[in-house]
Every structure is written in structure tokens, then in C-alpha cells.
N, C-alpha and C positions, 0 to 999 in steps of 0.2 A: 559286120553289120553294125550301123549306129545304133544308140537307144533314142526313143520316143517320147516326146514330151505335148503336152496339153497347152499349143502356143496361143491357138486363138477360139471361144469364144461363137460360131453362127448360127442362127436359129438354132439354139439352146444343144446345137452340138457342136464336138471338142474336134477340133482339125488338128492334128499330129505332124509335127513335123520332127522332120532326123535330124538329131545331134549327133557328130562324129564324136566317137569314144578317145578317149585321148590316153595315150600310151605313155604307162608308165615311166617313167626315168630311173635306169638300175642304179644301184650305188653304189660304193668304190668297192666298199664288202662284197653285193651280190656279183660284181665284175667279175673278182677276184676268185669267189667260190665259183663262176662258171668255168676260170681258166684252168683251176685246179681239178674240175671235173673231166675238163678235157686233155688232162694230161695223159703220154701213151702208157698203157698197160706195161708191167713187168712179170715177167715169171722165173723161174732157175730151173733146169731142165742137167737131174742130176749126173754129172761124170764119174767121177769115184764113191760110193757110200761111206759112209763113215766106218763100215768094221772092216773094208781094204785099207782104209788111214790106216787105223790100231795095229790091223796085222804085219801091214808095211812098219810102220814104227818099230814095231817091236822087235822087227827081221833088223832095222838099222842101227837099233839101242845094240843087239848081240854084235854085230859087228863093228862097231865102234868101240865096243869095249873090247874083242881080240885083237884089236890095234892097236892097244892100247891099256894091256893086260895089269890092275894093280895102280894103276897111274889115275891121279887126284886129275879129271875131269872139270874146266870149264869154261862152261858154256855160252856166248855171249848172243842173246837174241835183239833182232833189229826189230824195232817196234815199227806198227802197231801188230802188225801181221803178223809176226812171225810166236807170237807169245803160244797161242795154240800150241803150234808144233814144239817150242823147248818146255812147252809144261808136261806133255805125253812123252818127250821126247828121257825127260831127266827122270821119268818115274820110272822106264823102262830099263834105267843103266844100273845095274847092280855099283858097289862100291860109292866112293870118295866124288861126290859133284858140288858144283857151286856153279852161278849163274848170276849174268849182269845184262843190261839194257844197253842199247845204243839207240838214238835215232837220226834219221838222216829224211831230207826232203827232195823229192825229184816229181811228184807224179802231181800232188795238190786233189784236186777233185776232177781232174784230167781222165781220159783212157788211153793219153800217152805218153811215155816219158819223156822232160823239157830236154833230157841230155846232159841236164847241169846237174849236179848231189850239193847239197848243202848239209853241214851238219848240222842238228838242232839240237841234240841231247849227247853228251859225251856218256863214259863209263864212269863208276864210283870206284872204282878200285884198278891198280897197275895190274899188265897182264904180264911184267917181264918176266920171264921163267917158268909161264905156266903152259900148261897143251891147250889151248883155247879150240873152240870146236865152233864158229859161225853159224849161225843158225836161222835162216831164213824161209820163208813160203815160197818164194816163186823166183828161181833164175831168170829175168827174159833178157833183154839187151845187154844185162851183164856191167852198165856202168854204177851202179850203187854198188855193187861187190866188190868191182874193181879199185873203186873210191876206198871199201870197207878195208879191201886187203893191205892197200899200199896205206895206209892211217896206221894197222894193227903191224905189220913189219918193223914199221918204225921202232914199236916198242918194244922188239926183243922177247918176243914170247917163245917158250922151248923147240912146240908144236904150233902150226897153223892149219888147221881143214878147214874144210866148207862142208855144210850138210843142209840142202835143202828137200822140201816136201816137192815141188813142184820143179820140171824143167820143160823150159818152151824153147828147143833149139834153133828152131823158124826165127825168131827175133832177136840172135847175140848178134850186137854190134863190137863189143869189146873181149877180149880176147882171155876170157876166165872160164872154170869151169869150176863142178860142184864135186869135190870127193866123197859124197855122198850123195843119193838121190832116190826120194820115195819113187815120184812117177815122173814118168814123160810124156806130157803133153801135146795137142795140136796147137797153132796158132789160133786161140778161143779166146775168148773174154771170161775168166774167170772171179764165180764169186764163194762164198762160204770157207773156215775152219781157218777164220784169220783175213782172209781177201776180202776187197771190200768193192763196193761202188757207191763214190758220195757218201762214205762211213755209213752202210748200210749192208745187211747180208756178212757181217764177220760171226755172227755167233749162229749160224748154219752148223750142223756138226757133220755135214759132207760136202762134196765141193763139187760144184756146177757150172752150168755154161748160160748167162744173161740172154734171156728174150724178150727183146724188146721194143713197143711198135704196135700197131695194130693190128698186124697182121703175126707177131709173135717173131719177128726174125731174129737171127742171134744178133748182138752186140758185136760190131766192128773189135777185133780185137786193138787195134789204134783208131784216130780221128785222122 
């Protein structure tokens, strides 16, 4: 409905005629806060709780260390992800540990890997001669490992394992495996206790499966 205005003046009454309302023009801000308003819903729809983590860890600290009885442990974790699990991971090893970073690039803000690993962050210290213990969140296509292993061979270390929290067997592309492993997974979009989406959801202290959408459906686990 227009509003009414007092246009004319006849025998000393006011004739009204409609003025159409005229609509306002949003601005680049209010644009911007509607898009954001209509972005879909997210939720994490728990898979593991946090005290199967702990209890799994603790089952993979003792058997790591009977592999490895009396022997100076270390540990090199792939960042970002993986820091979680070698920080529970080293407090649960009795004896001689030390620990280092590595980082590498493959996923970006993706939910699938490009297939290519770059490295971005080396190690601060040689690993020749030591039992180094790999230390990752999540096995899936297996080419970041693969990249990790054939880097760490190179350098002559005593011992070489893998120990990962997470295996998702559905998605190896590359032909590695983890000698050690908390859980095994479906092919799931997973986020929390290190995983991320869009650097969000790592400091969850259990690990879930993304819902997301209006209607709440899981996350493709690739695009």
C-alpha cells in the first residue's frame, strides 16, 4: 500500500491522493549480512568420543613402546593435524621421547586431495640414526605419507613406523599403510581432535562426521 498525502485543497476538503512507497536500496554491508545469513547450517554428528581417543592412545603408546623396548623414541608429527594426537600420543610413552614438525600441502581448503604434496615446513633436526615414529590424523589416499616416507628414507633413520589416529581404507590411492592405527573409519568427511574444515573444528576434543546443508546431510567425503 502507498502512503497518502493532502495534494489538493476542494471546498475546504483535503483529496488524498497515493504516493507509491519507494523501496529502500540495501547496501554493500546489508547485502553482504543477508548472504551470510543464508549460508547452509553446519553441525558434527559425533563418531568416536573423546575417552575412545584416550583409551586407544594409550592401548598404542604401550605397544609402541614393546617394539621398541628402552629405545630413545622420536616422534615427528605432520602438522596441522596431527599435533593432537603426538601430544597424547608422547605423554603416554613411558621412557626417552623427542619430537619434531614437518609440514606438507596437498588438501588447501579443499575436501579433496589435489594429488600433488608440496612441502612447506621441513624438520629442525637430522633424523639419521634415530627410530622416528610418523605421526599423523588420518591415512586416506595415502599420497602425503607416501611423499613423507620416501623424504624420511632418504635420511637414514635406524627405525621408520607410521602411526596414525584415523584410517579411511575406501580412499588409498597409493600403496602405504600405517603400523599403527587408533581407528578405522567409513569413507566420512571427518572433523574434530586435529581435522579440520576450512581451519575450523580442530580443537573438538572427539571426532565427527560434517553435516551439512539445510537439510543437515553429511559432507561428501571428496568434491
Amino acid at each position: 500500500m502507498g502512503r497518502y498525502k493532502c495534494a489538493l485543497l476542494v471546498a475546504g476538503a483535503c483529496v488524498r491522493v497515493s504516493v507509491p512507497r519507494l523501496r529502500k536500496r540495501m547496501t554493500k554491508r546489508e547485502k553482504m549480512g543477508q548472504q551470510t545469513a543464508s549460508r547452509p547450517r553446519e553441525r558434527v554428528k559425533v563418531l568416536i568420543t573423546g575417552g575412545r581417543i584416550q583409551r586407544r592412545i594409550q592401548a598404542l603408546a604401550a605397544e609402541i613402546r614393546k617394539d621398541f623396548p628402552g629405545e630413545p623414541l622420536h616422534l615427528v608429527s605432520v602438522l596441522k593435524g596431527g599435533v593432537f594426537f603426538l601430544t597424547d600420543l608422547a605423554r603416554n610413552i613411558p621412557g626417552e621421547v623427542s619430537f619434531d614438525f614437518i609440514a606438507v600441502s596437498s588438501y588447501g581448503e579443499k575436501t579433496h586431495s589435489s594429488g600433488q604434496v608440496r612441502l612447506t615446513r621441513d624438520l629442525d633436526s637430522s633424523i639419521e640414526g634415530k627410530t622416528v615414529i610418523v605421526v599423523e590424523d588420518i591415512l586416506d589416499t595415502g599420497m602425503t605419507l607416501q611423499y613423507l616416507l620416501r623424504l624420511f628414507q632418504q635420511r637414514k633413520p635406524k627405525h621408520l613406523r607410521v602411526a596414525v589416529l584415523l584410517d579411511k581404507p575406501e580412499r588409498r590411492i597409493a600403496a602405504v599403510h600405517a603400523d599403527y592405527v587408533g581407528f578405522s573409519i567409513p569413507n566420512e568427511f571427518v572433523v574434530g581432535y586435529g581435522l579440520d574444515y576450512a581451519e575450523r573444528y580442530r580443537n573438538l576434543p572427539y571426532v565427527g562426521v560434517l553435516l551439512i546443508g539445510p537439510g543437515l546431510k553429511k559432507k561428501p567425503a571428496e568434491d
